[in-house]
BAKE-238917 format. One line per 4 residues: their letters; for each residue x, y, z of N, C-alpha, C, O, CB. Coordinates in nm, 4 decimals, padded with zeros to 6 digits. Glycine has a CB too. Example, Ala and Ser with C-alpha at 12.3 -4.5 7.8 and 13.67 -1.06 7.14 Angstrom:
# BAKE-238917
AS) 01.3190 -00.5690 00.7800 01.2300 -00.4500 00.7800 01.3200 -00.3300 00.7800 01.4236 -00.3319 00.8465 01.1308 -00.4473 00.9046 ~ 01.2850 -00.2250 00.7080 01.3670 -00.1060 00.7140 01.2900 00.0030 00.7870 01.3409 00.1138 00.8039 01.4084 -00.0598 00.5725
***
This chain:
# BAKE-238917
XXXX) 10.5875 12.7671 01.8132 10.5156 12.8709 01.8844 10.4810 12.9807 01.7838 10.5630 13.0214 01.7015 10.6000 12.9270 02.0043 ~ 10.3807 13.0178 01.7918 10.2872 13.1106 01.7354 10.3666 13.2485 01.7462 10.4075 13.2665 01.8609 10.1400 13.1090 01.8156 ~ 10.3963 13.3414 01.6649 10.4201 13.4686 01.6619 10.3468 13.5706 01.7885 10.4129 13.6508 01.8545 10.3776 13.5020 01.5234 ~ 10.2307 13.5531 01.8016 10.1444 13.5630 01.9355 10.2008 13.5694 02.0251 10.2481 13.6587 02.0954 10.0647 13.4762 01.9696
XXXX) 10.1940 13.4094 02.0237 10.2189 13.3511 02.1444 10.3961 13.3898 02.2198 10.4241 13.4102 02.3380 10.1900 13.1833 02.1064 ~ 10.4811 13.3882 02.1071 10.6091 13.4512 02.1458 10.6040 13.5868 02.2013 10.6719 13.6156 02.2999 10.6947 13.4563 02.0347 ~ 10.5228 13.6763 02.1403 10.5434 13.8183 02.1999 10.4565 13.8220 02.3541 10.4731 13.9059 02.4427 10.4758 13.9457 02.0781 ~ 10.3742 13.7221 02.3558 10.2625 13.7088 02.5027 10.4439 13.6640 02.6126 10.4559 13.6945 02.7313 10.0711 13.4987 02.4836
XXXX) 10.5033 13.6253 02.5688 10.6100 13.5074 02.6549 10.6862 13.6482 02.6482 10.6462 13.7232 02.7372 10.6955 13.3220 02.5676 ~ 10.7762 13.6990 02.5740 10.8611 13.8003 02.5602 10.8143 13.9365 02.6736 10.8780 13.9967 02.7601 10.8567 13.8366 02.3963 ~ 10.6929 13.9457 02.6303 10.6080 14.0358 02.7283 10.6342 14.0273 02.8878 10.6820 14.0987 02.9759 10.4569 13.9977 02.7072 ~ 10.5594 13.8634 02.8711 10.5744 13.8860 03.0249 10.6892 13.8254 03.1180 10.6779 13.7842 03.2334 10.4545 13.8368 03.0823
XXXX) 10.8362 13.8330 03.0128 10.9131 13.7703 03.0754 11.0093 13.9339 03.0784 11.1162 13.9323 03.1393 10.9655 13.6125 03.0008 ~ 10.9679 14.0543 03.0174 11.0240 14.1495 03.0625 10.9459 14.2447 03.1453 10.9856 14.3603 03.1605 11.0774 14.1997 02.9689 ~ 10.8009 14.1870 03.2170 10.7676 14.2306 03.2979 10.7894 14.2065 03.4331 10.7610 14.2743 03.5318 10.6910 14.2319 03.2717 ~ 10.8583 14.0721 03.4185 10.9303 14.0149 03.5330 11.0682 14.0873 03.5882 11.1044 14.1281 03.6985 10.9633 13.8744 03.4919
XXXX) 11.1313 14.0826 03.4470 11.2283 14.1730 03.4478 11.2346 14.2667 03.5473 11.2865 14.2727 03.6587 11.2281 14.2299 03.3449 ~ 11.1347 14.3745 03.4428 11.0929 14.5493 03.4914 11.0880 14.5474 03.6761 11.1555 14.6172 03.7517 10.8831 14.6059 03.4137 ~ 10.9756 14.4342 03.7151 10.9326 14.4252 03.8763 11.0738 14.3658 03.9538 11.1148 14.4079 04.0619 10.7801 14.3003 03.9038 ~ 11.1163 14.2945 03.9000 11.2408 14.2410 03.9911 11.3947 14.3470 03.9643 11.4991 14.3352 04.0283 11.2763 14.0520 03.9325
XXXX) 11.3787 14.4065 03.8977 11.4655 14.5186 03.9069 11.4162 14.6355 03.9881 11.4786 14.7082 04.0655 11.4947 14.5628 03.7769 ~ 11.3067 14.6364 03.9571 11.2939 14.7906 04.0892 11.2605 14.7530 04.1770 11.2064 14.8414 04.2434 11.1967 14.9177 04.0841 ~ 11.2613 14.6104 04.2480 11.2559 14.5651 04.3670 11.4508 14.5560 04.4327 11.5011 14.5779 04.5429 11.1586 14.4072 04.3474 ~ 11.5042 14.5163 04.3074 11.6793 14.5171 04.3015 11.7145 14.6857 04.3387 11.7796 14.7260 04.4351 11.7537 14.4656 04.1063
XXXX) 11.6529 14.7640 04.2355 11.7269 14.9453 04.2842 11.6521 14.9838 04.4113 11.7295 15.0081 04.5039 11.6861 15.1037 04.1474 ~ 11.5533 14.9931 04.4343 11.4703 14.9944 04.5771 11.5604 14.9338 04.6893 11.6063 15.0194 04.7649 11.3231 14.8987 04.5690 ~ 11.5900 14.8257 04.7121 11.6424 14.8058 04.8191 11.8346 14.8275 04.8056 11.9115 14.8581 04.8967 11.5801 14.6589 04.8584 ~ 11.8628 14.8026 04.6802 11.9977 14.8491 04.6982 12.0262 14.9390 04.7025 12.1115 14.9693 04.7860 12.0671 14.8273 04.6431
XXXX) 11.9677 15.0445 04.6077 12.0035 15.2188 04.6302 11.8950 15.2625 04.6999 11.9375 15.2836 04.8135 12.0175 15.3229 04.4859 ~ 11.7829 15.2870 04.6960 11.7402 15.3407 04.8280 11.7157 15.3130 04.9893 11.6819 15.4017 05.0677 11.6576 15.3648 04.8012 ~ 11.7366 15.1869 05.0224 11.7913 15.1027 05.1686 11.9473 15.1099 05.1786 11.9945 15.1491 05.2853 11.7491 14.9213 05.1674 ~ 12.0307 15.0757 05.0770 12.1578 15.1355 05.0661 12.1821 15.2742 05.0922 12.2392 15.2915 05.1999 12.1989 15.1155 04.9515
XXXX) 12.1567 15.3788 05.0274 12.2378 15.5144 05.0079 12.0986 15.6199 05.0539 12.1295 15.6969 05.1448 12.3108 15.5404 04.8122 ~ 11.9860 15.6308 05.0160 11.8888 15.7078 05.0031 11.8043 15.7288 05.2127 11.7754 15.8134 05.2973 11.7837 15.6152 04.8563 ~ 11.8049 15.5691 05.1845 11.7172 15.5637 05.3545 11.8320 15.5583 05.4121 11.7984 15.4802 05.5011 11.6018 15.4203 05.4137 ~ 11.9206 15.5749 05.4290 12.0361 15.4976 05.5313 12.0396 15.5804 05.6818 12.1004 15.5295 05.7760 12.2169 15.5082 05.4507
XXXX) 11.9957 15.6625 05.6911 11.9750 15.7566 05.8164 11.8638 15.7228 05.8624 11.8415 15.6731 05.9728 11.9734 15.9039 05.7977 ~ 11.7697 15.7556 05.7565 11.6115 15.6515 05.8798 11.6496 15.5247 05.9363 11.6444 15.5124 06.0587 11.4441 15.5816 05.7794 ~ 11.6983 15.4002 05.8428 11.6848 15.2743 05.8487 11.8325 15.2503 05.9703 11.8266 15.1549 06.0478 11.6858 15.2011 05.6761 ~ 11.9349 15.3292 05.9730 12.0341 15.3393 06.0928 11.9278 15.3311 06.2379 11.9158 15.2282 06.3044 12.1336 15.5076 06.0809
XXXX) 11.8825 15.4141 06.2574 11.7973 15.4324 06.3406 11.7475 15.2574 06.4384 11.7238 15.2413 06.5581 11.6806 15.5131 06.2429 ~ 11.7479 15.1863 06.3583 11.6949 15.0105 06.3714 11.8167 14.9582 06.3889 11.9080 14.9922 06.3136 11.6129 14.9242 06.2285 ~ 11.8330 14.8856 06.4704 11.9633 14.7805 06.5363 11.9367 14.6525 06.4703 11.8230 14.6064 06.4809 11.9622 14.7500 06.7228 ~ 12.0450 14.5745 06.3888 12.0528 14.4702 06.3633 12.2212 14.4257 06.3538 12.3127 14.4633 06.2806 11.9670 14.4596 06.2536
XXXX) 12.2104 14.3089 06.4861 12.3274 14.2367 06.4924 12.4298 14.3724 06.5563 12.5498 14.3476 06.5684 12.3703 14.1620 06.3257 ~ 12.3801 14.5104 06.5948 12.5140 14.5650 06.6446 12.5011 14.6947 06.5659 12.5202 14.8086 06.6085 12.6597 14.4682 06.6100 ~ 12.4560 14.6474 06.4124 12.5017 14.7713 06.3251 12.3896 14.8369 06.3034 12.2944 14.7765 06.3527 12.5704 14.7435 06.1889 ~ 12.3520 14.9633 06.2353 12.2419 14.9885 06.2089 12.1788 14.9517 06.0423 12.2469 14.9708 05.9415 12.2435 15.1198 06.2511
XXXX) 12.0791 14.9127 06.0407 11.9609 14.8837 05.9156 12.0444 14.9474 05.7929 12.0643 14.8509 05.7190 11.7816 14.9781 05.9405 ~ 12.0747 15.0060 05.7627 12.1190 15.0924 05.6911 12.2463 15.0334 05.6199 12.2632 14.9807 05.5099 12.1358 15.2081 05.7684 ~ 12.3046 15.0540 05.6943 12.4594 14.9722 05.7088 12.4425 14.8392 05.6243 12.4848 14.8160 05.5111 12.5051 14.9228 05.8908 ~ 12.3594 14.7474 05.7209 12.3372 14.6138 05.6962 12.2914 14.6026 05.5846 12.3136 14.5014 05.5181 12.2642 14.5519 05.7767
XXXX) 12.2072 14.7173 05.5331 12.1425 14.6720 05.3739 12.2493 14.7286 05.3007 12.2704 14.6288 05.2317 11.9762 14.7424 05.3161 ~ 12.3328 14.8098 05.2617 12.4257 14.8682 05.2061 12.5420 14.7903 05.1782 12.6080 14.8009 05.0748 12.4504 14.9661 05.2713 ~ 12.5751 14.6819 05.3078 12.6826 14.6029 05.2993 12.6770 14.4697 05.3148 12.7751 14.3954 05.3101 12.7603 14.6394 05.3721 ~ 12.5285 14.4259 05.3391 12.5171 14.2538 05.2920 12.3904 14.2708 05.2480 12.3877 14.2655 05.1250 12.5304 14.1150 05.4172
XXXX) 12.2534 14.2944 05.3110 12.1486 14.2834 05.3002 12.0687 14.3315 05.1234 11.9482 14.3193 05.1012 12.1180 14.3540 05.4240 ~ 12.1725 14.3852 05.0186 12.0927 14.3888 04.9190 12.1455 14.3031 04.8295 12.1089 14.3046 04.7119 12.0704 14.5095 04.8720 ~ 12.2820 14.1778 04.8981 12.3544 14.1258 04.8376 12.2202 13.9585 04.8193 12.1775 13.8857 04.7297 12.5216 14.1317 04.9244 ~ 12.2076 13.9731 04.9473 12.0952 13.8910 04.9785 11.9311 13.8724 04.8915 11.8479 13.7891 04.8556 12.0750 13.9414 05.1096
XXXX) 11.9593 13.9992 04.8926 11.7950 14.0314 04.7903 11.8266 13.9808 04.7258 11.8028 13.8601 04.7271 11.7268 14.1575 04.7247 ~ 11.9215 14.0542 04.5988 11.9874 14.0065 04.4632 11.9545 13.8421 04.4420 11.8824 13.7989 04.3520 12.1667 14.0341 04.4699 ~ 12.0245 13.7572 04.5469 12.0088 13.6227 04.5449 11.9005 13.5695 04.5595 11.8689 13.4514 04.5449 12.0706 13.5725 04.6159 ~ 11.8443 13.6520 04.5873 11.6659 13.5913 04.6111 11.6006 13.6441 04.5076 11.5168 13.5619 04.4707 11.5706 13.6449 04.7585
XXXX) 11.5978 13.7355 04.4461 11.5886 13.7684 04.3218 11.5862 13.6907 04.1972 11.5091 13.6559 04.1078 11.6648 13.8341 04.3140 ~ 11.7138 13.6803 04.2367 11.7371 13.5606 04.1245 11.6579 13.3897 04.1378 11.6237 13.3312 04.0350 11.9141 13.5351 04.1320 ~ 11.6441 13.3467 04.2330 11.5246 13.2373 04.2835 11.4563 13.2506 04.2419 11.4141 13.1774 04.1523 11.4710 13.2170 04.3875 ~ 11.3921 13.3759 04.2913 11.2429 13.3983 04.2290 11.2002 13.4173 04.0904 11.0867 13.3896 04.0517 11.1923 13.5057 04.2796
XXXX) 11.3067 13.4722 04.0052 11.3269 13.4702 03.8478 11.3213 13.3196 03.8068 11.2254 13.2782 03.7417 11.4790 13.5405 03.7984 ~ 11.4242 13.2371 03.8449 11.3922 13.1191 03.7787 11.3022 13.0525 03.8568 11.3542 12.9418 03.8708 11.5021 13.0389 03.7484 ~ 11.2243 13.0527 03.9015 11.1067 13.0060 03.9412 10.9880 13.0926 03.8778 10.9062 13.0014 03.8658 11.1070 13.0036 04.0897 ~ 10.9413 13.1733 03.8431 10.8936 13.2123 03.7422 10.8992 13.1636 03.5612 10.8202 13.1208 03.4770 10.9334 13.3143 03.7705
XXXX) 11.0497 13.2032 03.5702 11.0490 13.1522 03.3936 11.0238 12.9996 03.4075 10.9706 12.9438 03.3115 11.2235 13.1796 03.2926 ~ 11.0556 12.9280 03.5147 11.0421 12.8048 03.4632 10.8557 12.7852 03.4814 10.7838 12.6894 03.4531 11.1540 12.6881 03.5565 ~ 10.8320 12.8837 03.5240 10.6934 12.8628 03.5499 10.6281 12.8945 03.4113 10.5418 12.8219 03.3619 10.6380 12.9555 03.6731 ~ 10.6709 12.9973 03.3580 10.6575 13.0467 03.2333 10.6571 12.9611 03.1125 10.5830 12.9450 03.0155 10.7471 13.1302 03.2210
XXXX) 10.8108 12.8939 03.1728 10.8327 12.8163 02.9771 10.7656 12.6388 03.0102 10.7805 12.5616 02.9155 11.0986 12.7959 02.9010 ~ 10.7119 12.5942 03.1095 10.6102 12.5059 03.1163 10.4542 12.5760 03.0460 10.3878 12.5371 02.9500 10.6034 12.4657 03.2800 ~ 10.4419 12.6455 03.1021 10.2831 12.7455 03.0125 10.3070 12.7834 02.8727 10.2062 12.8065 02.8060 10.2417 12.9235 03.0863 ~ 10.3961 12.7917 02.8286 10.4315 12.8067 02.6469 10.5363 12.7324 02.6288 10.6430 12.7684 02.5790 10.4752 12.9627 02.5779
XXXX) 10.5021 12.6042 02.6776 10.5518 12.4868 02.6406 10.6934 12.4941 02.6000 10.7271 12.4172 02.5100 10.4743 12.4350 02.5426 ~ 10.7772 12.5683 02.6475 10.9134 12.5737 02.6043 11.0163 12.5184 02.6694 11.1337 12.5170 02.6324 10.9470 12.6843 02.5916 ~ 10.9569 12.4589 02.7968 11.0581 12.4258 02.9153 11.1461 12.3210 02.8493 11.1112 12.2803 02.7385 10.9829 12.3639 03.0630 ~ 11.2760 12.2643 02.9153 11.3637 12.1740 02.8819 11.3605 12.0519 02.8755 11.4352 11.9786 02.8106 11.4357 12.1847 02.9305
XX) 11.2375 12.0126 02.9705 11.1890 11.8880 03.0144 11.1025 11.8352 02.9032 11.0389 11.7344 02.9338 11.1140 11.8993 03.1473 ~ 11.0879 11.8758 02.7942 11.0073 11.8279 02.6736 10.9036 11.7761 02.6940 10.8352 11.7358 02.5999 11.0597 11.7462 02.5988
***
């Protein structure tokens, strides 16, 4: 791989980064700690919104997060030919 072509891959594999982390602090600290009085307000399962994202619901993101990361890079290292599958 091309010097280029590495920094094009490096690039946009910490732009993935950058977006899936402030999709990670967004819902964990501000649905967690920041909204938690608006989002109380909404009933789910008993508890309020708030609650639920604070104490499972950003545990959940996280894990989906992470899906969506390796489904990307692998999307990635097939397009600059780096994937494992040779």
């Amino acid at each position: 791989m091309s010097d280029e072509a590495r920094r094009r891959y490096w690039r946009r594999n910490l732009s993935y980064l950058a977006g899936l982390l402030t999709v990670w602090f967004v819902v964990s600290y501000g649905c967690g700690i920041l909204f938690v009085d608006q989002l109380d307000r909404i009933r789910l399962g008993g508890f309020g919104l708030g609650f639920w994202f604070a104490q499972q619901g950003s545990i959940y993101v996280f894990c989906l997060l992470i899906l969506i990361y390796v489904r990307l890079m692998n999307r990635l290292d097939r397009e600059f030919d780096v994937d494992e599958r040779g």
